[in-house]
VEXNUGU-711097 format. One line per field, with one value per residue: residue number from 1; x negated, y, z of N, C-alpha, C in turn. Coordinates in steps of 0.2 Angstrom, whole numbers. Layout:
// residues N
tipa = NUM	... $
n.c1 = X	... $
n.c2 = Y	... $
n.c3 = Z	... $
ca.c1 = X	... $
ca.c2 = Y	... $
ca.c3 = Z	... $
c.c1 = X	... $
c.c2 = Y	... $
c.c3 = Z	... $
This chain:
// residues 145
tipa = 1	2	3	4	5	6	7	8	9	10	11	12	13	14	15	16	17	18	19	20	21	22	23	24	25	26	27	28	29	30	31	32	33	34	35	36	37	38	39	40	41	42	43	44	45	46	47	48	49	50	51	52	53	54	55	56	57	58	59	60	61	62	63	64	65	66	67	68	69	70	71	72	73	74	75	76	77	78	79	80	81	82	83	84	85	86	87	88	89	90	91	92	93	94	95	96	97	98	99	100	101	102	103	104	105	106	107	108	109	110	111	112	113	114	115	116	117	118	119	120	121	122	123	124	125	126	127	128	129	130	131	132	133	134	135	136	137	138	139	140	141	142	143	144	145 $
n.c1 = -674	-686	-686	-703	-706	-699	-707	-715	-709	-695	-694	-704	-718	-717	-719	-709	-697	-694	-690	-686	-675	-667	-663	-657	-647	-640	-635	-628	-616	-614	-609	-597	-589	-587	-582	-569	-562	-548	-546	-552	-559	-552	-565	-576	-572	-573	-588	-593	-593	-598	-611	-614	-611	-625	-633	-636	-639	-651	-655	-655	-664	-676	-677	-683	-696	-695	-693	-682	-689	-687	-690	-686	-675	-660	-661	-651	-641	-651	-653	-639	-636	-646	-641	-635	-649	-655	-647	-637	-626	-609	-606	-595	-593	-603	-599	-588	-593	-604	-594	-588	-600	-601	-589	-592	-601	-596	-586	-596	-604	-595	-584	-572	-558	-557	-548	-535	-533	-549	-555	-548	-556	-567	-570	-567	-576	-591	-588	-587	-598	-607	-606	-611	-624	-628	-625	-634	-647	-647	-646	-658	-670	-671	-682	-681	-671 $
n.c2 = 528	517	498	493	505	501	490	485	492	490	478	464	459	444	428	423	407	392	381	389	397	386	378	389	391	381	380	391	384	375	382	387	378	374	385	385	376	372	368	376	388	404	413	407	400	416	418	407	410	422	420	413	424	431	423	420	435	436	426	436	447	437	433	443	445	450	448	452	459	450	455	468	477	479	471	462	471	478	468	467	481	483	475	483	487	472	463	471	472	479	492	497	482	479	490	481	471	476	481	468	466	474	469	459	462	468	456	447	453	461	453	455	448	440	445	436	442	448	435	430	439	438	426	426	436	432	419	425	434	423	418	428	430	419	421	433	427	416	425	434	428	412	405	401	393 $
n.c3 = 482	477	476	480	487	500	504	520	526	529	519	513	503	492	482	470	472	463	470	483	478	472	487	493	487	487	498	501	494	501	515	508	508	519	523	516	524	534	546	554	567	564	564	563	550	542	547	542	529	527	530	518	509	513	509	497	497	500	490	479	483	483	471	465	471	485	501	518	533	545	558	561	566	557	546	539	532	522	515	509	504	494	484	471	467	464	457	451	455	456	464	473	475	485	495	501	502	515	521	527	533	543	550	554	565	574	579	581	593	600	601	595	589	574	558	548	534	533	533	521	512	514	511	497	493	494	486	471	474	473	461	452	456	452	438	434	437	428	416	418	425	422	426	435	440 $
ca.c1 = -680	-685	-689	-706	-706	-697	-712	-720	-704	-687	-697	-710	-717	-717	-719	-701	-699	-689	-686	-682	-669	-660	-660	-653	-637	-635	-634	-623	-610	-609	-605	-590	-585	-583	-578	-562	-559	-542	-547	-559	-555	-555	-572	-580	-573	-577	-595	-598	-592	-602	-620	-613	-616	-632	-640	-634	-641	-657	-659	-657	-671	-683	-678	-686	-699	-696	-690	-682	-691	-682	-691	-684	-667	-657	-661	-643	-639	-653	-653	-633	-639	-651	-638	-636	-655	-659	-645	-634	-618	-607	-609	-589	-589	-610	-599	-586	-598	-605	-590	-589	-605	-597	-584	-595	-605	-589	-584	-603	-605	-589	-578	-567	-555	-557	-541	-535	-536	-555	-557	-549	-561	-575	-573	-565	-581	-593	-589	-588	-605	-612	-606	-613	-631	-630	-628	-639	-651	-648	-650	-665	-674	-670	-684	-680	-663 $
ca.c2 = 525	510	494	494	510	498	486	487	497	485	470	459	455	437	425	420	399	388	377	391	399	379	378	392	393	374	382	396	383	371	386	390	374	375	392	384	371	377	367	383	396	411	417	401	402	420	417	403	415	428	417	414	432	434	418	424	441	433	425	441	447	432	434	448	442	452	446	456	460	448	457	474	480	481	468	461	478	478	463	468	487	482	472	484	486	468	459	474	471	486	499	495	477	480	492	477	467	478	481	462	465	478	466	451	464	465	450	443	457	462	447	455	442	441	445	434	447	447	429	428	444	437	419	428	438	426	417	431	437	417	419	434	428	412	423	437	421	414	431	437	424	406	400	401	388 $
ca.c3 = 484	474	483	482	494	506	505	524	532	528	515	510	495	490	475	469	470	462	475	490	477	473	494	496	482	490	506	501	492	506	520	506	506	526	525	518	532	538	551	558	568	556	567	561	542	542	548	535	521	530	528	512	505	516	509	490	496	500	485	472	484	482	464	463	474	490	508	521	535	549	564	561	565	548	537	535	529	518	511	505	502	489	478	464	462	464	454	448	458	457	471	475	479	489	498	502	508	518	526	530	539	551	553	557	568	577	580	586	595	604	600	591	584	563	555	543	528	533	532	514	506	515	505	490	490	494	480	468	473	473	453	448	457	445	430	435	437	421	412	421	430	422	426	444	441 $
c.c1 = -680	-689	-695	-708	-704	-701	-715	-713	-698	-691	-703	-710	-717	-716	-714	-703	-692	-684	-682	-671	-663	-659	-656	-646	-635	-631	-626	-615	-608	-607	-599	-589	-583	-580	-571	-559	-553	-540	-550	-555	-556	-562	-575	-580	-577	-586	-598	-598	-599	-610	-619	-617	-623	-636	-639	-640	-649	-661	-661	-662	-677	-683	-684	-692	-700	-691	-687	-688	-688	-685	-688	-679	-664	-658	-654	-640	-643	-653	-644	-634	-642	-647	-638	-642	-657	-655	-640	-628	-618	-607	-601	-589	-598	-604	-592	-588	-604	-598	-589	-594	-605	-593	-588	-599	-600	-587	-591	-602	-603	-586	-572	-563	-555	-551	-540	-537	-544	-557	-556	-553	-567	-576	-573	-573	-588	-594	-589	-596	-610	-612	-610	-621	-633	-633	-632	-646	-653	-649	-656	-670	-671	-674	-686	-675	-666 $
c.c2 = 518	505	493	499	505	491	489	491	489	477	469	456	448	433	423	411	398	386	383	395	393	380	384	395	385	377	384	393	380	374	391	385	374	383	391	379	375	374	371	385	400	413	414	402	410	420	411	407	419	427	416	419	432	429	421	432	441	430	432	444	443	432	439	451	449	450	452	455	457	450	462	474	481	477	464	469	478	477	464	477	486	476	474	483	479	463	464	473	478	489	496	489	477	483	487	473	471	479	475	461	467	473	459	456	463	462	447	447	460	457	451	451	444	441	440	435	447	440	428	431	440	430	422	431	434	422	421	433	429	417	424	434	424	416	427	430	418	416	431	433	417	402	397	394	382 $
c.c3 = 480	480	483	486	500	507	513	530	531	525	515	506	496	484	475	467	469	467	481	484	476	479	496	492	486	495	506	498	499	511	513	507	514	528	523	520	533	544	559	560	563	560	562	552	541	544	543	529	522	526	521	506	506	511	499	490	494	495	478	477	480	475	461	466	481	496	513	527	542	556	564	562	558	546	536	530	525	514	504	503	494	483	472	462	461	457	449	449	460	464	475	477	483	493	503	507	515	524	531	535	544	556	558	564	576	583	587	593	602	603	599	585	576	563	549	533	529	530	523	510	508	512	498	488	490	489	473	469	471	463	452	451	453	440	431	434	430	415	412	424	427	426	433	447	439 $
């Protein structure tokens, strides 16, 4: 399915902005930089990692000038579903970060304590996908940065 099919069901177009993509790579640094508080419970780091990815995930959409749909059920899922087509993140670290979503789903959800091991993949990846949004960015879309 390409993303225009998921126009009207999962997203919505929109015109890609400078500004919304700086606000939201600021965003995505400063919940790493509290994601390594070791001050935090691991929930709390874990869930700033977490918004991390999503606000990343968000921007390779708006890059590509589509939003999720925040009324519907799914768009976290979406939004990290749609990584390889939007910025070209391998299938293997998408299916990662999806995992994280299960886990955060979890957690919110059930209060299922975060593990440790989660907390570190969910910063490690986090910053990993925050990198590879940059350079995707500054390949494909400079005029975005």
């Amino acid at each position: 399915m390409t993303m225009q099919k998921l126009v009207g069901i999962s997203l919505d177009a929109v015109t890609p902005s400078r500004d919304t993509v700086a606000r939201l790579l600021t965003a995505a640094e400063r919940n790493l930089v509290d994601a390594a508080l070791p001050t935090l419970s691991p929930e709390n780091r874990f869930d700033a990692a977490y918004k991390a990815i999503m606000q990343c995930a968000i921007v390779a959409l708006h890059a590509n000038g589509y939003r999720t749909l925040t009324s519907r059920p799914g768009h976290h899922q979406t939004a990290i579903q749609t990584l390889p087509l939007t910025v070209g993140l391998p299938t293997d670290q998408m299916v990662v970060l999806d995992a994280l979503r299960k886990q955060r789903n979890l957690s919110d959800y059930d209060g299922d304590p975060v593990p440790d091991s989660a907390v570190r993949e969910s910063i490690a990846s986090a910053r990993g996908l925050l990198a590879h949004v940059r350079r995707w960015l500054s390949e494909n879309r400079p005029d975005l940065l």
